[in-house]
C-alpha positions as CSV (number, residue, x, y, z in Angstrom):
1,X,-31.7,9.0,-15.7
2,X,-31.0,11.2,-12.6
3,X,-33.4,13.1,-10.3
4,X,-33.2,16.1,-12.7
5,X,-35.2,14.7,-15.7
6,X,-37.7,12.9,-13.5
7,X,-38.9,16.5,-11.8
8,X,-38.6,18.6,-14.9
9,X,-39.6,16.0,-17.4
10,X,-41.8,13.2,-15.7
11,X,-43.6,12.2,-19.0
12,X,-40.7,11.0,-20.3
13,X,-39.1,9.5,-17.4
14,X,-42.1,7.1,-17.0
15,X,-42.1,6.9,-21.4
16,X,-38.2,5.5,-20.5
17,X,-39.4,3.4,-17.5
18,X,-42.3,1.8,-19.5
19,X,-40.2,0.9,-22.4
20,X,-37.5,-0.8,-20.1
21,X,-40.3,-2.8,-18.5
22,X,-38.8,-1.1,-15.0
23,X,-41.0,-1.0,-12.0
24,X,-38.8,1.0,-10.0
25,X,-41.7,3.4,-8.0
26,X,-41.1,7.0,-10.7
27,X,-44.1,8.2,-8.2
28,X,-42.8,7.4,-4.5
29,X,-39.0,9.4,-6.3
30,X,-41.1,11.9,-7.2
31,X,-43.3,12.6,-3.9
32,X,-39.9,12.2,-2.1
33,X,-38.1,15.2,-4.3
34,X,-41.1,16.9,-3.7
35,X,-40.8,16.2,0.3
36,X,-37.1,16.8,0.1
37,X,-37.6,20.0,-1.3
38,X,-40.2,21.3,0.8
39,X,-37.8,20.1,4.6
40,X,-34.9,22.1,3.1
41,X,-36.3,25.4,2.8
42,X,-38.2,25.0,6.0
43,X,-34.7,24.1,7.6
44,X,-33.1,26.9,5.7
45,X,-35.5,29.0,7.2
46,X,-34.9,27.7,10.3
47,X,-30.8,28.3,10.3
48,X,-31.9,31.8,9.2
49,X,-34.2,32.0,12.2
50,X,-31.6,30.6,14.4
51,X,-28.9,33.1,12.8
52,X,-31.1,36.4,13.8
53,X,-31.7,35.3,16.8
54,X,-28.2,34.2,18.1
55,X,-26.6,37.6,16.8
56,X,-29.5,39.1,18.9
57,X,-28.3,37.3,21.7
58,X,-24.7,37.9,21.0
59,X,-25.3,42.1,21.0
60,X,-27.5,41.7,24.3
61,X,-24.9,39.5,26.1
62,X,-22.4,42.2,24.6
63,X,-25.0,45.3,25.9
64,X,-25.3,43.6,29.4
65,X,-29.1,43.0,28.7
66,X,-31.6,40.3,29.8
67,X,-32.4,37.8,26.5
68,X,-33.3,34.5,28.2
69,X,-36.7,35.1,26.2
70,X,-33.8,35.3,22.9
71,X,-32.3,32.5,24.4
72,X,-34.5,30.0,24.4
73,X,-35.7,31.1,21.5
74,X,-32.9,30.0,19.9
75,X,-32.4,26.6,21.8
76,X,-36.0,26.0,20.2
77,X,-34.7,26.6,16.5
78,X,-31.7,24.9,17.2
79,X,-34.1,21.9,17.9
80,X,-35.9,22.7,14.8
81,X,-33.0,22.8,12.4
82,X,-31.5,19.1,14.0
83,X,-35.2,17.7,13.6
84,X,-35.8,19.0,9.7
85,X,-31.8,18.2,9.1
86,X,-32.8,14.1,9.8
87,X,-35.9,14.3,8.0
88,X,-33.9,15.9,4.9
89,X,-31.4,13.2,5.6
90,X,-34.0,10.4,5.7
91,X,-35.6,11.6,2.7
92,X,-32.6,12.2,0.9
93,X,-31.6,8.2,1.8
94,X,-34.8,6.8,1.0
95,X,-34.8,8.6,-2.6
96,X,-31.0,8.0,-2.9
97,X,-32.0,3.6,-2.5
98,X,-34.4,4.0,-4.7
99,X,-32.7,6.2,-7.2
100,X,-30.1,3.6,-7.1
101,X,-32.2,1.5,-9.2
102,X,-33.5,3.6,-11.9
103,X,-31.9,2.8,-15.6
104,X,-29.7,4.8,-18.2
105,X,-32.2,6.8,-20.7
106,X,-32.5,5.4,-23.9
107,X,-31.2,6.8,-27.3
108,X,-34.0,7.7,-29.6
109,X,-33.1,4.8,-32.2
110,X,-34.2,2.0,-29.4
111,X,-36.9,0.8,-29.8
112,X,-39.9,-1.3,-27.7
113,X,-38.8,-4.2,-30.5
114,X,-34.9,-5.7,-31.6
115,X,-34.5,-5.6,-35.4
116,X,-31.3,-7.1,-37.1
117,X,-29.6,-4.4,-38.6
118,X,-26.8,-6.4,-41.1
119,X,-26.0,-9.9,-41.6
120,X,-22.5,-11.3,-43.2
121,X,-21.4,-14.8,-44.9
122,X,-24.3,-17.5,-45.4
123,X,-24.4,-20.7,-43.2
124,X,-22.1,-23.5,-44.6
125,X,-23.9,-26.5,-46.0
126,X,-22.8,-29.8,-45.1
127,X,-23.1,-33.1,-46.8
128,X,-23.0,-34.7,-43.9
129,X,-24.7,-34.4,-40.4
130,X,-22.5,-31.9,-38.5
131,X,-21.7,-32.4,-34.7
132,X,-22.7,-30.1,-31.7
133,X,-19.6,-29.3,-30.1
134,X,-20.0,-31.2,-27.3
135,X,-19.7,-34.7,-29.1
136,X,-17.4,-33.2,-30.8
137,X,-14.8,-31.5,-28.6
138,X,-15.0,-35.0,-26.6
139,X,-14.2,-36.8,-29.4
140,X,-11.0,-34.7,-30.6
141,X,-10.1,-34.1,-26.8
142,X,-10.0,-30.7,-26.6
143,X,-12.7,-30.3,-23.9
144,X,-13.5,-32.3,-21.0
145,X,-16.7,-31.9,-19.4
146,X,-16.7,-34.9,-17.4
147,X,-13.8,-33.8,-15.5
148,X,-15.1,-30.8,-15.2
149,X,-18.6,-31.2,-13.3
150,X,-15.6,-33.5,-11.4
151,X,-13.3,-30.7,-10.7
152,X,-16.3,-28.6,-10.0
153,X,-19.5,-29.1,-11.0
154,X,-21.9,-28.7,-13.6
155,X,-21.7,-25.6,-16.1
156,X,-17.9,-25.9,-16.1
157,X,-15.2,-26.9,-18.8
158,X,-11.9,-28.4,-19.3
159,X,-9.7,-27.3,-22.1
160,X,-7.1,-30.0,-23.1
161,X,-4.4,-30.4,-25.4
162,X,-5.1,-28.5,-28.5
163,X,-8.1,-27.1,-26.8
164,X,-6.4,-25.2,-24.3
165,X,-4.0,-23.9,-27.3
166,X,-7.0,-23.1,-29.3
167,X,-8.6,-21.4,-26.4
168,X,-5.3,-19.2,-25.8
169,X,-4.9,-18.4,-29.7
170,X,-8.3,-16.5,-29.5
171,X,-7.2,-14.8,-26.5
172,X,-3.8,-13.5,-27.5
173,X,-5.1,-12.9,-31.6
174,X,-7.7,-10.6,-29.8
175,X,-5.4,-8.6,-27.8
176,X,-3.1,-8.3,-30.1
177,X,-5.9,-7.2,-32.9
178,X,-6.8,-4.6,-30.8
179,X,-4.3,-3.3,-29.5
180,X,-2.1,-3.4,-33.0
181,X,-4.9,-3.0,-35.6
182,X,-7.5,-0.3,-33.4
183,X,-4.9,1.0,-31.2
184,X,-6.0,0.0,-27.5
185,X,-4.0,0.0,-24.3
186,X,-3.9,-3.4,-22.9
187,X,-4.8,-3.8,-18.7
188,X,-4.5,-6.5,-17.1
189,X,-7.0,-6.4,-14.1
190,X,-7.8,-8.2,-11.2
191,X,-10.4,-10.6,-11.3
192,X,-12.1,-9.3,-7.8
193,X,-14.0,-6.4,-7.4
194,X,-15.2,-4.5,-4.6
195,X,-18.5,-2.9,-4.4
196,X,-17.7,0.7,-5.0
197,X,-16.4,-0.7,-8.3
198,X,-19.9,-2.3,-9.4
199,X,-21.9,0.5,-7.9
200,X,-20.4,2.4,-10.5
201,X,-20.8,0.7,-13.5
202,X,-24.1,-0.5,-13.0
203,X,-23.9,-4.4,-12.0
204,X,-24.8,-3.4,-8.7
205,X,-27.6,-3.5,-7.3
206,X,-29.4,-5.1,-10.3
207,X,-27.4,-8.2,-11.0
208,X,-26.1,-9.3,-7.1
209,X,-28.0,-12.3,-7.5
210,X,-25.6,-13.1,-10.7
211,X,-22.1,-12.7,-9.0
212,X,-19.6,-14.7,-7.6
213,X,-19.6,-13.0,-3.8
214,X,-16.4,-13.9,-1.2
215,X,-17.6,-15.4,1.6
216,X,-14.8,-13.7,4.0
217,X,-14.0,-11.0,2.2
218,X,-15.9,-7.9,1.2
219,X,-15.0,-9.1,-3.0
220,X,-17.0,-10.1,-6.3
221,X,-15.4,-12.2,-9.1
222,X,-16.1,-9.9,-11.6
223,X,-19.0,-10.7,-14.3
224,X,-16.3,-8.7,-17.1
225,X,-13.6,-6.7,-17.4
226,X,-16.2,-3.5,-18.0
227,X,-16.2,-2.4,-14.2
228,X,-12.5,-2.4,-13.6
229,X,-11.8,-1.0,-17.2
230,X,-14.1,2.0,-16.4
231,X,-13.3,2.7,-12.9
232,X,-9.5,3.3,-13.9
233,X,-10.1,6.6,-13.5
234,X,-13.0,6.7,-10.9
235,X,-12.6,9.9,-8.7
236,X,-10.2,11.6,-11.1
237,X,-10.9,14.2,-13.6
238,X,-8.7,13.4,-16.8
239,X,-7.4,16.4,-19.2
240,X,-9.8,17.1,-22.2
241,X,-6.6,16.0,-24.3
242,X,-6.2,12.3,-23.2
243,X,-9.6,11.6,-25.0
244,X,-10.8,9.3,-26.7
245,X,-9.1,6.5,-23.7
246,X,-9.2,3.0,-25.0
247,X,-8.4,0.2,-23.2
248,X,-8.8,-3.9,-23.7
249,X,-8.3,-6.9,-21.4
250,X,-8.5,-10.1,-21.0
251,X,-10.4,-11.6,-17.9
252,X,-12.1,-14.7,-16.9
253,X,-15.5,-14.2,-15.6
254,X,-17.7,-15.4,-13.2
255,X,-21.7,-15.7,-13.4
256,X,-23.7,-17.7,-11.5
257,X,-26.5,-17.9,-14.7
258,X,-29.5,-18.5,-12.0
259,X,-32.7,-19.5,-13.5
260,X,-31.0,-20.5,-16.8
261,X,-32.8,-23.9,-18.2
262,X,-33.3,-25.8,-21.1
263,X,-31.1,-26.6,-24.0
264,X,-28.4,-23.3,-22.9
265,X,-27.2,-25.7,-20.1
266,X,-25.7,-28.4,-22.1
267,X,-22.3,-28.4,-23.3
268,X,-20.6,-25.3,-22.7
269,X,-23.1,-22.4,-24.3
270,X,-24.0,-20.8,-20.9
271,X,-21.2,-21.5,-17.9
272,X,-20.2,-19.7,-15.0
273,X,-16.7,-19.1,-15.7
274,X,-15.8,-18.0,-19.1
275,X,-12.9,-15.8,-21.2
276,X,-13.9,-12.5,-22.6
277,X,-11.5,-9.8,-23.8
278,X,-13.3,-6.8,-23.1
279,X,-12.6,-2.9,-24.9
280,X,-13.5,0.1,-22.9
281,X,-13.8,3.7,-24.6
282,X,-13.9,7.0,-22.6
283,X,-14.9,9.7,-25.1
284,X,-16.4,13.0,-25.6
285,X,-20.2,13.0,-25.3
286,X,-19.9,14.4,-29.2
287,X,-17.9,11.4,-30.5
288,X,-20.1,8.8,-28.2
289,X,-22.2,7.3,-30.8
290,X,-19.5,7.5,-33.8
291,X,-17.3,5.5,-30.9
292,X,-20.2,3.0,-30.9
293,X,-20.5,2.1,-34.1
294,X,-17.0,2.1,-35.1
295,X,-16.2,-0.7,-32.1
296,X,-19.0,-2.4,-33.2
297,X,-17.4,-2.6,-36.8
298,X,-13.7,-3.3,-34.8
299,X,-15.8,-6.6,-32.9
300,X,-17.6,-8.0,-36.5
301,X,-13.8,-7.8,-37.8
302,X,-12.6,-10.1,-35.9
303,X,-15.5,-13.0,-36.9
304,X,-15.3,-12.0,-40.5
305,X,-11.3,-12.7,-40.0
306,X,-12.5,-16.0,-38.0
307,X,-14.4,-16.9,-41.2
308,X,-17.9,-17.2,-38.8
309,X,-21.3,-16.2,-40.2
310,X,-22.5,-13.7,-37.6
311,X,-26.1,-11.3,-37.6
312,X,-25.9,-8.1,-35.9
313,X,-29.2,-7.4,-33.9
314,X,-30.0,-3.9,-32.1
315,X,-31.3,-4.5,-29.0
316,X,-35.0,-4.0,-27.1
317,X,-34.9,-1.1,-25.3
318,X,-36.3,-4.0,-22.5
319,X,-33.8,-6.0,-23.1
320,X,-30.7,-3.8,-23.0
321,X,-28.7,-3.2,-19.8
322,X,-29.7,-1.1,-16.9
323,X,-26.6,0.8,-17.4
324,X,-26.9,1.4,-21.4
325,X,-28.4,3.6,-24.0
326,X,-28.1,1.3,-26.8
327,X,-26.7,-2.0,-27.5
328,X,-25.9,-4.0,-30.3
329,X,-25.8,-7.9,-30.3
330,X,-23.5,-9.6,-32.3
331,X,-24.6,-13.5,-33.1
332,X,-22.3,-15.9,-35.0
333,X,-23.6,-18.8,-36.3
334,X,-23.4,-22.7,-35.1
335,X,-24.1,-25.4,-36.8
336,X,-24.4,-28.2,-34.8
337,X,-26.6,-26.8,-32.0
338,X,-28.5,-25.5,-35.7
339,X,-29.0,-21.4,-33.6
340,X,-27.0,-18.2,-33.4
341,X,-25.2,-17.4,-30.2
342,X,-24.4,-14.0,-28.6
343,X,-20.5,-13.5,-28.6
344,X,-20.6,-10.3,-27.9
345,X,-22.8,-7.0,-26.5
346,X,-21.5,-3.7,-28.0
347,X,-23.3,-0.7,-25.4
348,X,-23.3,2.9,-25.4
349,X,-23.7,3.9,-21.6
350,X,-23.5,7.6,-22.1
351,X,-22.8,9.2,-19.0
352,X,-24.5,7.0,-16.5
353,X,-21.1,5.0,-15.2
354,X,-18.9,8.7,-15.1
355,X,-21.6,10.2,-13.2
356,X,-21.6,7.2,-10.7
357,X,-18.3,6.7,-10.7
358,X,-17.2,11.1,-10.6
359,X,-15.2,10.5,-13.4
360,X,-14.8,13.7,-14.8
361,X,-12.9,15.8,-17.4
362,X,-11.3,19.2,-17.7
363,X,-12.1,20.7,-21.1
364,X,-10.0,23.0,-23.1
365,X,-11.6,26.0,-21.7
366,X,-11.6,25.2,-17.9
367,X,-14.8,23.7,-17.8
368,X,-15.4,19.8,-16.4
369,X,-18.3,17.7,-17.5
370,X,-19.2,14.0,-17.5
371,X,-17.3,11.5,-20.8
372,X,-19.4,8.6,-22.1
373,X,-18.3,5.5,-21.8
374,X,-18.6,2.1,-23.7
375,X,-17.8,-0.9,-23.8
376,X,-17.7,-4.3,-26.0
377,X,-16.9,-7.9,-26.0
378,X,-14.2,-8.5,-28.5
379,X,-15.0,-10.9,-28.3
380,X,-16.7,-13.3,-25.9
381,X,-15.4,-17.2,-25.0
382,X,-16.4,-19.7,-25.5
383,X,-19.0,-19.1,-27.6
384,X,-16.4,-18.2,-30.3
385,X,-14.8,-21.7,-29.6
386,X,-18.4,-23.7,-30.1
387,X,-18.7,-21.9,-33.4
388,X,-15.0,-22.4,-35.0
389,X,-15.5,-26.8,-33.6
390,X,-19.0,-26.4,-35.3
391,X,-18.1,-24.5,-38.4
392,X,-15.0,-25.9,-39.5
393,X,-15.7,-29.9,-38.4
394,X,-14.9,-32.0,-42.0
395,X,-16.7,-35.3,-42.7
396,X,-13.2,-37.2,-41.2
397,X,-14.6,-35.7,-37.9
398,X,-11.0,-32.7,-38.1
399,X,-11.7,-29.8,-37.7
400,X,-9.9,-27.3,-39.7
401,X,-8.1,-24.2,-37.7
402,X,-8.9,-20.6,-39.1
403,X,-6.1,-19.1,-40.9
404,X,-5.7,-16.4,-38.3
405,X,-5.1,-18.4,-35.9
406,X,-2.2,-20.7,-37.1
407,X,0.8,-18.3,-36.4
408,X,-1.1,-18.8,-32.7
409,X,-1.1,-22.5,-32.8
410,X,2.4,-23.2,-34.1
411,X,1.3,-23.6,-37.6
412,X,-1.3,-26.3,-36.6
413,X,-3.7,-26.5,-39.9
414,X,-6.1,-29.0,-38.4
415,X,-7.2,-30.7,-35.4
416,X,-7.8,-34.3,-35.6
């Protein structure tokens, strides 16, 4: 949503605005453009003014004639161009901060409400009383949340034993699904990130208050992979050919979840360091929704392989990220806390992130323009983990590994 649709088209900037439930001030960006405007033709005018005038000086010096009259005329538009240059510069700042915070647009299929769009397998019925995870990950020793508030604080988790091989099976089965079955290039990032970085993709300014910053250093522990996956190619402009660019990594992440409460901070449902692989598409703006909805079909694959229930919801245009257009949600059922948890956001940014970032490309016939970008969890820990504990726990209090997964855990069938 740049400067250019709010001038030409400020109906439907404020229409996009509304619908986000933004408060950035549309009307102090507007009055700004308008200042903007108005200071660089008067400074325009000025250099012009200056320009006559110091070739007038220039031939009377040349001629041997008097022009201290032409002289200080020009010292005084001199003086007029530096003062109208610092008010364009302060206008142009003040608009810049506050352009800084305005959203992506919104694709026409978002809505002011979320609706579920598909739904697949039905909730397993148990004939006995199934266990949240926490009870029973203690009770099979695969997590350790004691030791963990221990180690370091609350919100964290220790994976043990067959944990910690569970935990890496859905790692390495989700690279290797994607990269193998969908054809990704795997990157392995770092897990810091400096601000240019997550200007770019959107986390900063809006969710500061949600990262990890270094206290020495000028680094964030990164929130996902998405900002270092997209700002591979910040500042370069990348041959129309090399499209569609598809990338996945694996990454923990870091949020700090302030404000969360209530029944998300138990167990290990909302924790400020998680696993995530995370995909990354750089496409043509004509392919961008196509791309969407095929990685969202590439992220339900890999719970339908897992054998997890899961509802796909298409996010409130409120509730989507600053930096998308659309998102989908993908929820996979769990049992024992008896609700559906997120395990992975599926987003459309369009162009916002390339724009911010100058990622640009050279098309076929000379011409550069902005890709679209996207990006998806594929899928989110350890979310993923609750669900496979809650879904597949047997009355003997096992729980039974997921097919997939076996080659991944040396053949192990069950945990017990």
């Amino acid at each position: 949503m740049d400067i250019k649709l709010i001038r030409e088209n400020p109906d439907k900037a404020r229409q996009i605005l509304a619908l986000r439930r933004c408060k950035v001030d549309i009307e102090r960006i507007i009055a700004l453009d308008a200042d903007r405007r108005r200071l660089a033709r008067e400074r325009d005018d000025a250099r012009f003014r200056q320009r006559r005038i110091s070739e007038a000086v220039g031939q009377a010096k040349k001629e041997r004639r008097a022009c201290d009259e032409d002289v200080a005329r020009a010292r005084e538009a001199s003086e007029q161009v530096k003062r109208l240059d610092a008010e364009v510069s302060r206008v142009e700042g003040e608009q810049a901060e506050l352009a800084r915070l305005l959203p992506n647009v919104v694709h026409p299929s978002v809505t002011a409400e979320e609706e579920t769009v598909a739904q697949w397998g039905e909730p397993r019925k148990f004939d006995f009383q199934p266990l949240a995870h926490w009870d029973l990950g203690e009770a099979l020793g695969v997590i350790d949340l004691e030791a963990a508030a221990r180690l370091a604080g609350s919100r964290f988790v220790v994976f043990k034993g067959k944990g910690a091989l569970l935990e890496r099976a859905l790692i390495n089965y989700f690279l290797d699904t994607n990269v193998r079955r969908y054809g990704y290039t795997e990157v392995a990032p770092p897990a810091l990130a400096n601000a240019a970085t997550l200007e770019a993709t959107g986390q900063l300014p809006h969710l500061e208050s949600e990262m990890y910053a270094m206290r020495d250093d000028a680094y964030y522990l990164v929130p996902t992979a998405e900002p270092q996956l997209v700002n591979y190619h910040r500042g370069e402009t990348v041959p129309e050919s090399s499209l569609p660019i598809k990338y996945v990594a694996y990454t923990p992440c870091f949020r700090r979840e302030a404000g969360s409460y209530g029944r998300d901070v138990r167990g290990m449902i909302r924790i400020h360091q998680f696993d995530k692989v995370e995909l990354v598409r750089i496409v043509h703006p004509q392919q961008s929704y196509e791309a969407l909805e095929e990685m969202r079909q590439e992220a339900e694959s890999l719970l339908r392989d897992l054998e997890i229930p899961y509802r796909v919801k298409r996010l409130a245009a409120w509730d989507i990220a600053y930096q998308s257009a659309k998102t989908y949600d993908l929820d996979a059922w769990s049992p024992g806390v008896d609700r559906w948890l997120e395990v992975s956001s599926v987003s459309d940014c369009e162009d916002y992130q390339t724009k911010r970032g100058s990622i640009r490309v050279k098309g076929r016939d000379g011409k550069t323009f902005h890709p679209h970008a996207l990006n998806g969890s594929a899928l989110a820990l350890p979310r993923v983990f609750v669900s496979i504990l809650e879904n597949f726990q047997q009355a003997d209090g096992s729980v039974v590994v997921p097919a997939v997964l076996r080659p991944y855990m040396h053949g192990l069938e069950r945990i017990s």
